[in-house]
C-alpha positions, 0 to 999 in steps of 0.5 A: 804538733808544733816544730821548733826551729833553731834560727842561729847565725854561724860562720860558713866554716861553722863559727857562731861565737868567738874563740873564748865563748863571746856572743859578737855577731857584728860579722854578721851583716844584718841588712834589709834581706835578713831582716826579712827573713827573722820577721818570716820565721818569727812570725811563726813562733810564739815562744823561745827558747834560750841557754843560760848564756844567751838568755842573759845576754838577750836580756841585758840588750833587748829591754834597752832598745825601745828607750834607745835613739839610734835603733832602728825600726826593726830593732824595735819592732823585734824588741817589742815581738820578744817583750810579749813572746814566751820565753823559756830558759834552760840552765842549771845554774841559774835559780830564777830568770827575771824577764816578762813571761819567762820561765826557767827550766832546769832539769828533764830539757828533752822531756820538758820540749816534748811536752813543749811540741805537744802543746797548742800554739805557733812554733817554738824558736831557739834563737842562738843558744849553739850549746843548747841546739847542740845538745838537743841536735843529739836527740833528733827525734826532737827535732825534725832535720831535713 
């Protein structure tokens, strides 16, 4: 059964997100270490998983960097590892979703993630998206917490 990992980035006092919902995550200190660590646990997965925010957040950033001078190597070796990976995006407000090898759910999530495990392939990963990891955080027979 494959697992689903959620790999989000938070505050020790439990912040991921500015007060009014901004996705800055430039507190973070993204260096050689953590870098690493991303590659480690993206290496494992084959599909994401992302809430309507995250997804168009992502997708507004991600597609630019190959194109951008100043990315780093890691930068665009990620860009290149999430240009092919799955991409499944949970809303219910969207009605289409337009990046390469996405796939819009938007109903039925806890059900939709089971059928999800059952299926072969590398784990899925919940990159970000703290709204939605909450909400299947509820359902913890879908998710394996030590």
């Amino acid at each position: 059964m494959r697992k689903l990992v959620l790999f989000l980035h938070a505050s020790l006092d439990g912040f991921v997100e500015g007060p009014n919902g901004e996705m800055d995550i430039g507190w973070v200190s993204y260096d050689s270490d953590l870098e690493k660590h991303a590659k480690e646990i993206l290496s494992t997965a084959d599909t994401v998983i992302w809430g309507r925010g995250t997804y168009q957040m992502m997708h507004s950033y991600w597609p630019s960097v190959p194109s951008n001078p100043s990315a780093s190597q890691h930068e665009r070796d990620h860009a290149e590892w999430i240009e092919k990976t799955a991409k499944i995006v949970f809303s219910t407000t969207l009605e289409k979703v337009e990046w390469n090898t996405s796939r819009l759910v938007t109903e039925n999530v806890e059900e939709e993630i089971k059928n999800l495990k059952q299926k072969p392939g590398k784990d899925m990963v919940i990159l970000g998206s703290p709204r939605l990891a909450h909400q299947l955080l509820k359902t913890r027979h879908l998710i394996q917490v030590p």
